[in-house]
N, C-alpha and C positions, 0 to 999 in steps of 0.2 A: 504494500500500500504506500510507506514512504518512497521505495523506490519510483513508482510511479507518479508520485505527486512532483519527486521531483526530477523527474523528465519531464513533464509539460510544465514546469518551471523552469527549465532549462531549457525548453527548444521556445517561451516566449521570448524569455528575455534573450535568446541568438538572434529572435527575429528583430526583434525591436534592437538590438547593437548591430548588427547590420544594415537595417534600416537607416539607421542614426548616421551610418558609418558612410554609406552611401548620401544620405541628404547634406552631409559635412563640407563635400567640396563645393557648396555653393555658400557664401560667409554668411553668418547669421549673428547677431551680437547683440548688445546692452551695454551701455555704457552713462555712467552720471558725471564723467571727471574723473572722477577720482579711480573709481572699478570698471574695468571693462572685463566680460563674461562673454565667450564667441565662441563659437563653431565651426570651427575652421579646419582646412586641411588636410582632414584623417583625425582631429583631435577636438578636445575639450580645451578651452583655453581661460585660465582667470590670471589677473594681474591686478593686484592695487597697490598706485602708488601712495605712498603713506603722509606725504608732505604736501601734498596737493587738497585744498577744501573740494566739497564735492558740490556739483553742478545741475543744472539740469540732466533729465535721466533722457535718454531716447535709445530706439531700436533702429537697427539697420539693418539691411542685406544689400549684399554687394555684387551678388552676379558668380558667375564661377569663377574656383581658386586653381590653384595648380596644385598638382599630386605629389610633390616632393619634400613637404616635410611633414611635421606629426607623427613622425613613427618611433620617435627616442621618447619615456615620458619623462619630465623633470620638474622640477619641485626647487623653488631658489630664494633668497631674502638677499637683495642686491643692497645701493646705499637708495633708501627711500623706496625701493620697490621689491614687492612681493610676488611671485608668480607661479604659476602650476600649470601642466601641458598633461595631459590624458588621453593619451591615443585610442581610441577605438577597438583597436584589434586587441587590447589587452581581455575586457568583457566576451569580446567574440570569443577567445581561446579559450576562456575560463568555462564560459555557458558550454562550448562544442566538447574540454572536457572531464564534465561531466555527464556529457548526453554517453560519450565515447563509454564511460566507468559505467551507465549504466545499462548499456547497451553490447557489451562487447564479449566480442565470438566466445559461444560458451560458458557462458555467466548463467543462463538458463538452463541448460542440461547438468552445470554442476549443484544448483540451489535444487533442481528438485531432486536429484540423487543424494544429496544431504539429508535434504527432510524424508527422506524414503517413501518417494512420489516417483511412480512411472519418467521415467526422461522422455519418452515418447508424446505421451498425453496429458503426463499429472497426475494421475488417478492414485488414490492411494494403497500401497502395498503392505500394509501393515498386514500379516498372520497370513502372506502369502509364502506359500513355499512350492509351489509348481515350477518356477521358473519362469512363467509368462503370465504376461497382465491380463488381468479378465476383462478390461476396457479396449483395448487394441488389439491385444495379440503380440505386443511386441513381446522378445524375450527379453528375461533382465537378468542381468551382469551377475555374476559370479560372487561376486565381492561382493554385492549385496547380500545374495544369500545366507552368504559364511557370516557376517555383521549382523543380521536379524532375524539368524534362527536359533 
């Protein structure tokens, strides 16, 4: 059940960091003076400078950006200014793996051969000793038998 909840928390939010990731190269921002907040490039962009009063506030978009920077993220306190870059691809990677962890080759034949459920179907094998599922037909493993008889 957790597993599942969080795969479709993890394929929203790839969708939505992708999304985001692809609407980035067109400049999207906020700015009052003092903090400017933007969208730009592949990345997440905040800056305040610190010695600066702050202004009126407005939004902008600026048309599309080029694809060459935003990929390094960094984090910096200069003299007077503050700054943070957040790349995009970071979230994408994280979201993608986790879908990977919970999706990946074999994760399901070995959770139900743990819980001593058919790998085939799921069905449960408790106080079977025929050797084959009564659900399927499949046969089951050897090593089960020896383990739960």
């Amino acid at each position: 059940m957790i597993r599942k909840a969080l795969m479709i928390l993890s394929l929203i939010g790839l969708s939505i960091s992708l999304g985001v990731w692809g609407m980035s190269y067109t400049v999207i921002g906020w700015s009052n003076g003092r903090t400017i907040i933007s969208v730009s490039s592949g990345a997440f962009r905040y800056v305040e400078f610190v010695d600066l009063p702050p202004t009126m506030s407005k939004w902008w978009w600026s048309g599309i950006d080029s694809f060459d920077t935003g990929l390094i993220p960094s984090a910096g306190m200069n003299r007077g200014m503050h700054s943070l870059v957040l790349p995009f691809w970071i979230p994408c990677v994280l979201f993608a793996g986790v879908l990977w962890y919970c999706n990946r080759p074999g994760a399901l034949r070995r959770r139900r051969q743990k819980r001593g459920l058919c790998v085939n179907c799921g069905y449960d094998l408790t106080g079977n000793v025929t050797g084959v599922c009564s659900e399927c037909g499949a046969t089951i493993g050897v090593e089960y038998l020896r383990e739960h008889s």
